[in-house]
N, C-alpha and C positions, 0 to 999 in steps of 0.2 A: 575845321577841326580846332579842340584847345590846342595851346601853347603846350600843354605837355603831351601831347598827341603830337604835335611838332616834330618838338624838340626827339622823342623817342623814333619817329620815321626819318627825319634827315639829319642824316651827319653829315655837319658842316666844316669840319678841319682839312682845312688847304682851298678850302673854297673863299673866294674875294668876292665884298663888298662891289661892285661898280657903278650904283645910283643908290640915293637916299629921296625922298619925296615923301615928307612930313606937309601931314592936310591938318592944324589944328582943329580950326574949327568945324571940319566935317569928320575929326574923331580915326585920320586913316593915317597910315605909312606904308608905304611899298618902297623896297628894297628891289633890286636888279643883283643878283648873285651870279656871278661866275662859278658852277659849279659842279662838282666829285660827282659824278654817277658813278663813276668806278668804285666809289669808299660803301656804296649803299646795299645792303643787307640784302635788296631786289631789286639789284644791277643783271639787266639780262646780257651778258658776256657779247652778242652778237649784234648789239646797238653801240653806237659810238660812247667812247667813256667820259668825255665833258659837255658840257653843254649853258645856257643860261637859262634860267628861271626868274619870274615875278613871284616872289612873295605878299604878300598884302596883308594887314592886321586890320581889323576892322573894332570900330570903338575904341578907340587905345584911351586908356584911360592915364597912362605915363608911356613917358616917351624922354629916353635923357642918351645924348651921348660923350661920358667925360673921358675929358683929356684929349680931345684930337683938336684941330683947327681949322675949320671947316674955308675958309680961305685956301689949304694948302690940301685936304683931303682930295683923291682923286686927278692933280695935277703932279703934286710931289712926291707922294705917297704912294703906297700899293695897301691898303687895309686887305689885310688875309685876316681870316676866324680861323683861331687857334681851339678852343671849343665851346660848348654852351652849358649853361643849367638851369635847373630851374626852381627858384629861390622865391618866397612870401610871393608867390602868384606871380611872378615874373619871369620873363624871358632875357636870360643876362648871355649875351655875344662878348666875347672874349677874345678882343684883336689885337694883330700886331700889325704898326705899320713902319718897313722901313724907310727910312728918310735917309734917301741918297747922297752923297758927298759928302755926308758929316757922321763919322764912323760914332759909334756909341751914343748915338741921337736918338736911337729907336723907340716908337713909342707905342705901347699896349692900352690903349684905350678901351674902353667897357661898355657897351651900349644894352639898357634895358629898356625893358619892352612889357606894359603890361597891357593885355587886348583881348577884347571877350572871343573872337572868333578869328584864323587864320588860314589865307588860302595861300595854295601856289600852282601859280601857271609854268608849263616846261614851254619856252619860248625855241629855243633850238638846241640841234646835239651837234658834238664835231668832234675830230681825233685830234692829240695832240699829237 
């Protein structure tokens, strides 16, 4: 699917980042999301409401994520998507992450995404 085919089927708000895996030069990025079944338009009521998903861009022709620090992403962190748009052919993730122990430290990092083609796999569901 496009990015805006995406962006328009999955709503990502309250759903976390949990892997990044940037392929330069084979043009890929997959992402590991913790995420909302429950927020989605064609959420069937009688399947579990969260779950994880592989997302995958194929061809990415940009690939940038500012402001975060990939040193502390994922260990210190908690990257949530607060939400998306879709801006000059791009895919812009609109995150927040808080950084624990250090109150008013929080940081909203922005990751865009431009990629000719987008899949995603539902990896597993579970109740919170």
């Amino acid at each position: 699917m496009t990015l805006a085919e995406f962006a328009g089927r999955y709503y990502l708000h309250d759903s976390s980042i949990e892997k990044i895996e940037y392929d330069a030069t084979n043009k890929t990025l997959a992402l590991t999301i913790d995420f909302c079944f429950w927020m989605q338009n064609w959420y069937d009521k009688t399947t579990p409401t969260n779950g994880l998903i592989a997302v995958t861009f194929d061809n990415v022709a940009h690939y940038s994520y500012e402001g975060y620090d990939p040193s502390k992403l994922f260990s210190d962190y908690t990257p949530e998507i607060l939400h998306t748009e879709i801006a000059d052919d791009m895919l812009i993730l609109y995150t927040f992450e808080f950084v624990r122990y250090e109150p008013g430290e929080d940081l909203y990092p922005i990751m865009k995404i431009r990629a000719d083609n987008v899949e995603v796999e539902e990896l597993e569901r579970y109740n919170l």
